[in-house]
N, C-alpha and C positions, 0 to 999 in steps of 0.2 A: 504494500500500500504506500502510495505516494504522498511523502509530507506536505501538510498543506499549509498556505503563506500566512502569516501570523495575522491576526483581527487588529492587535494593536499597531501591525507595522505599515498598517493602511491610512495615506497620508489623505488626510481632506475628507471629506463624504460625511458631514458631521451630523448630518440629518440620517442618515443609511444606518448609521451606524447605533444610532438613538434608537431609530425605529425598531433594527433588527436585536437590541440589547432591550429594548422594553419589552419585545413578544416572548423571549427565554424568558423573561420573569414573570411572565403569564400570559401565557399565549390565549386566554379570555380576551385579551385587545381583539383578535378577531387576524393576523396574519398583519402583510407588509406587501404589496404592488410599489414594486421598482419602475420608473419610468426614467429612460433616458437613450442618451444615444451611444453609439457604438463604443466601446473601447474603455467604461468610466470605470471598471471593477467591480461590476454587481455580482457575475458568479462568483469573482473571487472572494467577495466578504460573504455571502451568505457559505463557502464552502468553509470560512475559515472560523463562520459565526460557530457549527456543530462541533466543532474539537474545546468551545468552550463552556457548552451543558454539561451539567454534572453529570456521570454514572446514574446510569439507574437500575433498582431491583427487580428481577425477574424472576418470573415462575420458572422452575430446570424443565425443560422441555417442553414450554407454552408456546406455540406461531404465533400468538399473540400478545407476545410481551404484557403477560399482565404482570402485575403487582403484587408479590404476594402479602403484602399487609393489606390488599383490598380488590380482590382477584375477581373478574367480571362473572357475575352467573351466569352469564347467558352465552360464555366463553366454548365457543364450539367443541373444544382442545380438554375443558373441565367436567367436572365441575370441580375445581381448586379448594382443599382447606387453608384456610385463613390462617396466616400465620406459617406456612410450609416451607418446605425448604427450595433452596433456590439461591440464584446469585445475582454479581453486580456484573454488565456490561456497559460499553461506551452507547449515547445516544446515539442511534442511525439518523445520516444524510439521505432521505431517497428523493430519487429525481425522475420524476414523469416525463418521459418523451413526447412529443410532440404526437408522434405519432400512434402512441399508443391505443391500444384497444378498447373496450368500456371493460372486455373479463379480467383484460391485464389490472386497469385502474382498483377493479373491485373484488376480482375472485371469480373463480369460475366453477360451476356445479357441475360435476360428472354426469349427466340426463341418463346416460346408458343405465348407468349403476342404479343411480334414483327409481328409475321406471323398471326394473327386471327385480331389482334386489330389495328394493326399498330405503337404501343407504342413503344419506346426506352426506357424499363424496365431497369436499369441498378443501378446493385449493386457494390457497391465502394470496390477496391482490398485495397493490402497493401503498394502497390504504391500510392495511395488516400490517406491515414491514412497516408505514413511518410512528404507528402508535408509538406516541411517547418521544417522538422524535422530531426531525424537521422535513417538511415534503415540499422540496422545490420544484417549480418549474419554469423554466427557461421557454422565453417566449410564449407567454402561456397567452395572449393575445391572439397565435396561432392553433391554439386544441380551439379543437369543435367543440360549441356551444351546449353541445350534451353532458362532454366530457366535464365542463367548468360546473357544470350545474349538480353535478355529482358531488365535485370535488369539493365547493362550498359546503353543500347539505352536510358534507361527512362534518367540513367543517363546525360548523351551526350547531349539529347535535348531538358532533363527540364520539358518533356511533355509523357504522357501515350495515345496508341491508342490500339484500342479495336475493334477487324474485325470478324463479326459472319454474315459469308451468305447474305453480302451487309448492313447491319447493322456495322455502325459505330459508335464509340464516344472518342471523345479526351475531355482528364482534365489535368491540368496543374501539375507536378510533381518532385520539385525540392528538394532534400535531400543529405543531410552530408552521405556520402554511406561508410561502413565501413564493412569491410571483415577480418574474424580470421582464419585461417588452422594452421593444423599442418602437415609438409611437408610430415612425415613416412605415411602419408596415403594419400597420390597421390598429384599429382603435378595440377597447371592447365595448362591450354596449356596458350603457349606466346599471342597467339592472345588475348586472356583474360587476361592476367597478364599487357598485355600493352596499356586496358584500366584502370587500376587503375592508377590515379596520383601517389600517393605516398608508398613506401613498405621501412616494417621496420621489422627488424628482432630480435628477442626477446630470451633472453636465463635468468635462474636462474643465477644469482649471486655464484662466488665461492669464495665469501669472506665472511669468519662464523660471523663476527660484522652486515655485513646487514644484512644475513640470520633473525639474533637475532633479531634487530629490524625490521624485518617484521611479522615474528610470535607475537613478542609482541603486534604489532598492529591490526595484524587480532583476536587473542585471546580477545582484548579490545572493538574491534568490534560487536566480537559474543556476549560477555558481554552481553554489552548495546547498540545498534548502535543508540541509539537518544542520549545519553550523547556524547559517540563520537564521533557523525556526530557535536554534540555543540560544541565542543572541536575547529573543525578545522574550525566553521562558519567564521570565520573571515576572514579566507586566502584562503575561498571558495567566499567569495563575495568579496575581492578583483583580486581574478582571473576574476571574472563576470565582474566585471569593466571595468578591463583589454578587455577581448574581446571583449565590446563593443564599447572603444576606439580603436580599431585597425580597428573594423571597418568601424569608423567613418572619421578615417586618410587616409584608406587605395585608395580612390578616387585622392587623394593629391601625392599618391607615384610616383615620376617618375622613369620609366627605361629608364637610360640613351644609349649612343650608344656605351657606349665602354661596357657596362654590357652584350648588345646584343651580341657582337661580343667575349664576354668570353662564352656567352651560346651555342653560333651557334660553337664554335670552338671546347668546349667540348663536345657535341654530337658529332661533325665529328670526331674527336679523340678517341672516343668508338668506331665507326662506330652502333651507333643505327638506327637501321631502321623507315624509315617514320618520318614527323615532329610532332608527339603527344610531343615525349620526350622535345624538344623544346619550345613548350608552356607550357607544365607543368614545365618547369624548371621556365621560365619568372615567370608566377603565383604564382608561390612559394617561388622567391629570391624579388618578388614585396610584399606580405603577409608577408614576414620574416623580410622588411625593417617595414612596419607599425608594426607587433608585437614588433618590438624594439623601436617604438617611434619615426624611423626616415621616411623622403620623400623624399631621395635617396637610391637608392640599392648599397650596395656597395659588393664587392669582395670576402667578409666572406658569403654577402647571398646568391652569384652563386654558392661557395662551398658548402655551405650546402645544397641548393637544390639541388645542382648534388646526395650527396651523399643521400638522400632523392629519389630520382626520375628518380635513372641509372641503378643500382643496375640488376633491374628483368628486363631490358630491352637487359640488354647484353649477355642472354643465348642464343647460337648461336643453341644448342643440349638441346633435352629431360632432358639427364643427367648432364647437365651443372647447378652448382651452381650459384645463383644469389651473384652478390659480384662486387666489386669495386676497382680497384686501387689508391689508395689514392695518390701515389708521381708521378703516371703520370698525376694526377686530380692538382697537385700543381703545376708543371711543364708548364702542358697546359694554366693554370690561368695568371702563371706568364711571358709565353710567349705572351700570347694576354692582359695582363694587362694596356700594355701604353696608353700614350693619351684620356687619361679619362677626356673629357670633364665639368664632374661638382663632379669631386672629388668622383669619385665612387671606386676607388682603396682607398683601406685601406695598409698603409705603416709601421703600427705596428707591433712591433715583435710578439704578440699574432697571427698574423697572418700564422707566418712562420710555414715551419712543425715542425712536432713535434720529437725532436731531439732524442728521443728514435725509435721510428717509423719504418716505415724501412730503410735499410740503417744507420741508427743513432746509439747512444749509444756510439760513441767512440771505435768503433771494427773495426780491418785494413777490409778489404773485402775479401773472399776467390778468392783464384787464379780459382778453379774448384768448383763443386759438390760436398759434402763429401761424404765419403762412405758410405753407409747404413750398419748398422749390420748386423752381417755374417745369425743371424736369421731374418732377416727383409723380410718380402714381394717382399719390392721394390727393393734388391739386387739379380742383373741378374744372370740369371744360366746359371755353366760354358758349354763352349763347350764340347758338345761330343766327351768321352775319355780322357776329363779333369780329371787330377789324383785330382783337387781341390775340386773337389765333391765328393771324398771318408771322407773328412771332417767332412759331416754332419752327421756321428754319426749312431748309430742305430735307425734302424724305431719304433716310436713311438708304444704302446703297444695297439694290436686289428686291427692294418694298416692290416697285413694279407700282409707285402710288403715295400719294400723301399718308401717313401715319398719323393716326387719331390715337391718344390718350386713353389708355382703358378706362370704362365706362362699368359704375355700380352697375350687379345685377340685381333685378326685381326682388319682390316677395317671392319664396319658394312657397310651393303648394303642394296638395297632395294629386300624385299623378294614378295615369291607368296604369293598369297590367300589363306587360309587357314581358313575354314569355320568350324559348327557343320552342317551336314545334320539336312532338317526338317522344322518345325516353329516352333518358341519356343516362350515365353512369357516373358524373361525378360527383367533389364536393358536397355534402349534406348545406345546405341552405334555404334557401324559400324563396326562390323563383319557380322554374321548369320541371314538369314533372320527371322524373327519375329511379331510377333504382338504387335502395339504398338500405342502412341498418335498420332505420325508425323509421315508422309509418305504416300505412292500416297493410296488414295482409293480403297478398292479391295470389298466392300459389305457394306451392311445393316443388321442390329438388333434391336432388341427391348430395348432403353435402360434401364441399369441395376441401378439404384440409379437415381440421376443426369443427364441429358443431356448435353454433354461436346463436341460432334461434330456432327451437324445436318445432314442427309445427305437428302437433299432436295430435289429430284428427289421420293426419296424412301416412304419420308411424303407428298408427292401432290398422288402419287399415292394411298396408304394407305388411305387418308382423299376425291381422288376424289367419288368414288360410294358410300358415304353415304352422298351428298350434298344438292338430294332431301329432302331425309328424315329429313335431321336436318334445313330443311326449308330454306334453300337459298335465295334469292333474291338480284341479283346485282352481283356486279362483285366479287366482296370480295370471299374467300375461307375458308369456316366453318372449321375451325380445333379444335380438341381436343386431349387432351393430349396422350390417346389410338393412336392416329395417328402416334407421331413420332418415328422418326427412328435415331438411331444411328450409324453414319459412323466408320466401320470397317476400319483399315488401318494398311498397312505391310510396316514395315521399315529394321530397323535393329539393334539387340540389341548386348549389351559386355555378352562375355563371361567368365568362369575361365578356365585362359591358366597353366594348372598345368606342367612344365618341369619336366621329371624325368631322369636327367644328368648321365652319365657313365665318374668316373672321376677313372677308374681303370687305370694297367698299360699299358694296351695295348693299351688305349686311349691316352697316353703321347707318345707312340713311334713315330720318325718321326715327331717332332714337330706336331704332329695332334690334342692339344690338344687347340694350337692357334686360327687354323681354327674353332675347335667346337664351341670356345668360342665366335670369331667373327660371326659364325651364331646363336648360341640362343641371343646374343647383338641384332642382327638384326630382329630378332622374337622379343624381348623387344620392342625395338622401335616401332615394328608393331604393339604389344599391346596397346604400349602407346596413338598410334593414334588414334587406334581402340576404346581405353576405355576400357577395360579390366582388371579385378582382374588378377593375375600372382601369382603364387607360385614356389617353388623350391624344389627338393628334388635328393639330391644326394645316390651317391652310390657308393662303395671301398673297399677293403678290406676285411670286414666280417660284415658288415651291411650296410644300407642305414639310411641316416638321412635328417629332414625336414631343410633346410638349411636356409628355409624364409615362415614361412607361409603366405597362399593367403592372399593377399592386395593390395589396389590400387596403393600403390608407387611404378611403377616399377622403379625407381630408386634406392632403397633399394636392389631388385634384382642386381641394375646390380653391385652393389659394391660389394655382395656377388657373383657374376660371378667369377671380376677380383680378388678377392682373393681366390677362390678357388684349393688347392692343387691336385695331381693328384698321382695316387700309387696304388700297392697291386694288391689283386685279384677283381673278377665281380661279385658280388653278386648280379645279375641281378635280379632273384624273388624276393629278398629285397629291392632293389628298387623297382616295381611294388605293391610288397604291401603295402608297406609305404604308395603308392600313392595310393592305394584302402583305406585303413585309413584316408587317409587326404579327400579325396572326400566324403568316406561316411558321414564325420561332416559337410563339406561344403552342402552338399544335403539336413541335417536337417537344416543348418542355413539361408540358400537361396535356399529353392528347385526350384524358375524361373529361375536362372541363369544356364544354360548350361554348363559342362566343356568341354573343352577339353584338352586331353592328349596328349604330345610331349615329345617322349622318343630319344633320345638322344644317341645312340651307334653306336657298329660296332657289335652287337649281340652277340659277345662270352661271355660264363658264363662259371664262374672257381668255384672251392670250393664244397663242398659235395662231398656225393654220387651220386648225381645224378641233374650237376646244370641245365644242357639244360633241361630234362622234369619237373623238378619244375619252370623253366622260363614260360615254353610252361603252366605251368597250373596256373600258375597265370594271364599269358595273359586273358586267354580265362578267367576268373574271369572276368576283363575288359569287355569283352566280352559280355557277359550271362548279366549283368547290361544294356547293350547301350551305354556305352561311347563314343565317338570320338574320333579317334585316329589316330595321324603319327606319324611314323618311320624316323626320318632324322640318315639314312644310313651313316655313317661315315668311312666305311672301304673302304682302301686303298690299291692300289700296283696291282702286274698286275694277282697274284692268288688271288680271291677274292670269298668266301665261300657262301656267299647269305645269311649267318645266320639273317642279319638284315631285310629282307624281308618274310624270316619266319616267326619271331614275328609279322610283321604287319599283315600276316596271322590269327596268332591264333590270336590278338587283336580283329580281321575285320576291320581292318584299312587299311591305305595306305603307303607306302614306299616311301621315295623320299631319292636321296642322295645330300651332300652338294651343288654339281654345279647346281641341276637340284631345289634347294629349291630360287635359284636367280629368281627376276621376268625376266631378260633378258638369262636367260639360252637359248642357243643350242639345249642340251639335251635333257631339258622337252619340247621343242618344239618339235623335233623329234619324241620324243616320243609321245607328244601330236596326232600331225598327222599320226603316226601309229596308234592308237588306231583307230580314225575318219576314217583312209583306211579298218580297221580289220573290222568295223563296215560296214560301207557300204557292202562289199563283202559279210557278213553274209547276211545282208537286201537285195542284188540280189541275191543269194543262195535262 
């Protein structure tokens, strides 16, 4: 086993290292969501957090690490007398793969055995293995949404249950649950964000002296890491000390009622939903007081666990950063701070804000907004027939056109359905129907490896007309393994939602470029819902470019929406085949996943000799492959040429335009029940 890099020799990360030094000392905070970007040391502290949990006692021979001063009844392995013999091991690290299974997560019930023999065959998941320990996982933004919902509940109730075809088994399952992401590659959704107690947000250092002394360090690691790891034994076993004095105090800590009423105030003053946030603040400003040696909470450990435990609860929106306001967070404390019954208000100037901070520094306060530079993004564009826009100079070289300033997009809304025809076999998500673990049963098979979903209708039948032969007697039902059968099941998997955007000039007239933007925003969010990789690729001028390639964050998307420029000519083929390039790599690197394409125009193509039938034959490229495909119709005004409906043609897609891409559209209703009238009358004809 390879030595691992000391907790204490970890320079910076002073929030990471609170959070993950608070959950050993009760992992009732509810775990720790790492959020940061690449390279900051998140596997390495939580690897080197488990080598500083104390030992703990175990049953001799329990898979379930129980306790034997308080051994679970319900312990599959027992039933344990209390008080038995048994010994001490180190706490296990276990780390959930990405890809892991739901049997691997939870255990797997032998069905052969169960349904012939009767037995409760039951092999121990990874749930099993971290009782009592820590269970990480690395990129857990990337497990399937089944897998996370699992992993919380075990969390939540301390306990693992195991449901296979009336066959049950619950084992006790209590662990330091610690989660790492990197946010550029997708988000989780809130509902899941806001069972983790605690989130901390981690960035590299941009000050070249730490830099320095962290590469020294890790250089001295690689070295040698058993001289090293000697090096900082000293202040590795007094951190061990340490936590196990806190959590000896930590029974002793009171929270008082004016500490309650600083918790309950600053929840309502974020407006966080649901009381989780609430308790995990108590838990954490009650933990923060034992780690500091005391048995009152005071005022410093409501703020800290605020900013500890508020953070990822206050995104209202997909695209909302998780983040905190610190001078309303000092504001609300010191509003509800009176009357503190046993001295739980701290009156030191350490406590005050921090006079740099916001607001602070000694700087008058601006009367407005300053102005953004004249190149700036964020600075508004003038009114049409503003002479103040002849300003900006000539158009950048290759535009193929004047360059317009990105342009806010609209209100996002909620859109229609927008599926892949078919059944497809990827990703478990909630677009396109599919075949998949979860979802209502639709048949039987033979299974392929492993037996993972019985379907038991299908093995009594299979195993009933050989019951003489294999000598029957009594009620019991001879099965063998040639018997079973594997439940088929259709759900619904994510798709790649590839945009391919028309950000020419014709798109910009008429502020129409607003509207486009507030409808692919709202295809985003649909994605998001959905679970869905996203990519982006635009088109202007005289070429198209990939502006984001596919990835789960559609938040990266949408930031390259709202700055996206608008100008020039319609290199319509250009776009499209951008987007045949980009697919054909995505097909080699995920051939289950499904695209589909959403083009984005009002159909005109400018440029060449000849741009409408190089458009029309790049479609149909699309085409001849199977892709899926819609046309969100963008053109406007009261002569309207149909070009965008053409293309959906030669795609073999479908055309909708912006009002009718609303789930509560008029239009597409109308439409809808035209079609359904056309129909019928065909069918009496």
């Amino acid at each position: 086993m390879s030595t691992p890099y000391p907790f204490t020799a970890i320079v910076g990360q002073d929030d990471l290292r609170l959070a993950l030094l608070l959950n050993a000392v009760s992992p009732a905070v509810g775990g720790v969501l790492v959020r940061g970007e690449k390279g900051t040391a998140k596997s390495t502290a939580v690897r080197a957090l488990s080598v500083l949990i104390p030992e703990v006692p175990v049953v001799a021979g329990c898979r379930f690490s129980c306790d034997p001063g308080a051994p679970d009844p319900a312990c599959p392995d027992g039933p344990h007398e209390g008080g038995g013999g048994g010994g001490a091991r180190p706490a296990r690290m276990v780390e959930l793969p990405v890809g892991a299974s739901e049997d691997r997560l939870v255990g797997a019930l032998d069905i052969e055995r169960a349904l012939a023999e009767g037995v409760k065959a039951f092999e121990p998941g990874l749930l099993a293995d971290a009782h009592r320990g820590v269970l990480y996982v690395d990129e857990v933004n990337l497990l399937h949404d089944h897998l996370v919902d699992l992993l919380l509940d075990a969390a939540a109730m301390g306990a693992s249950y195991v449901e296979r075809e009336g066959v049950s088994v619950r084992h006790a399952s209590r662990f330091l649950l610690v989660g790492t992401m990197n946010p550029e590659e997708g988000e989780l959704r809130p509902q899941l964000l806001d069972r983790f107690g605690l989130t901390v947000e981690v960035a590299a250092s941009r000050e070249p002296d730490l830099r320095v002394e962290v590469v020294r360090r890790r250089l001295a690691y690689d070295d040698d890491p058993a001289a090293f790891a000697a090096r900082w034994a000293g202040e590795e076993n007094g951190l061990r000390a340490r936590i196990v004095a806190a959590r000896a105090l930590l029974p002793e800590v009171r929270l008082g009622d004016a500490a309650l009423r600083q918790i309950a105030a600053t929840c309502a003053a974020f407006e966080v939903d649901g009381m989780r946030a609430d308790i995990v603040m108590a838990r954490t400003a009650t933990t923060l007081a034992a780690w500091a040696g005391r048995t009152v909470v005071l005022a410093e450990d409501v703020r800290q666990a605020a900013l500890l435990a508020l953070p990822h609860r206050r995104r209202r929106n997909p695209f909302d950063a998780p983040g905190l306001d610190e001078e309303k967070l000092d504001d609300t404390l010191e509003e509800f701070g009176g009357g503190d019954d046993d001295g739980g208000r701290d009156d030191s100037p350490d406590n005050d804000p921090d006079p740099d901070g916001p607001g602070g520094g000694g700087q008058p306060p601006q009367e407005g907004p300053p102005e953004a530079p004249r190149d700036s993004p964020d600075r508004p564009e003038p009114a049409e027939g503003d002479s103040a826009g002849d300003e900006a100079g000539p158009p950048p070289p290759g535009s193929g056109g004047g360059e317009r300033s990105a342009v806010p997009s609209a209100e996002p809304f909620r859109t229609k359905t927008l599926s892949v025809p078919g059944l497809g076999e990827g990703a478990a998500g909630r677009r396109s129907r599919a075949r998949t673990d979860h979802g209502r049963t639709t048949g039987a098979r033979r299974p392929r490896g492993a037996l993972t979903k019985l379907h038991l209708a299908a093995t009594v039948l299979a195993a009933a007309p050989h019951q003489r032969a294999r000598g029957r007697s009594g009620q019991g039902l001879v099965v063998r393994r040639d018997d079973l059968r594997q439940a088929t099941r259709e759900g619904r998997e994510g798709n790649l939602v590839l945009f391919v955007v028309d950000a020419s000039g014709s798109m910009a007239a008429r502020q129409r470029m607003s509207a486009v933007k507030g409808a692919v925003l709202s295809l985003l969010l649909d994605a998001y819902q959905r679970r869905d990789k996203v990519g982006l690729v635009t088109f202007r001028g005289r070429d198209a470019t990939v502006a984001l390639p596919p990835t789960s964050s559609v938040d990266a998307a949408a930031v390259r929406l709202e700055t996206l420029p608008t100008g020039g000519r319609t290199p319509l083929s250009a776009g499209l085949m951008k987007a045949h390039d980009v697919l054909r790599v995505e097909r080699m690197r995920d051939p289950a996943r499904r695209p589909l394409l959403v083009v984005v125009t009002d159909g005109r193509a400018t440029g060449g000799p000849d741009p409408v039938s190089l458009g029309a034959r790049a479609a149909r490229l699309h085409a001849a492959e199977g892709t899926a495909s819609v046309v969100v119709d963008c053109e406007s005004g009261p002569v309207r040429l149909g070009l965008a409906r053409a293309l959906a043609g030669d795609l073999g897609g479908t055309a909708v335009t912006l009002d009718e891409l609303r789930a509560d559209s008029v239009a597409g209703l109308v439409r809808d029940v035209q079609g359904a009238v056309r129909g019928a009358h065909r069918r009496v004809a």
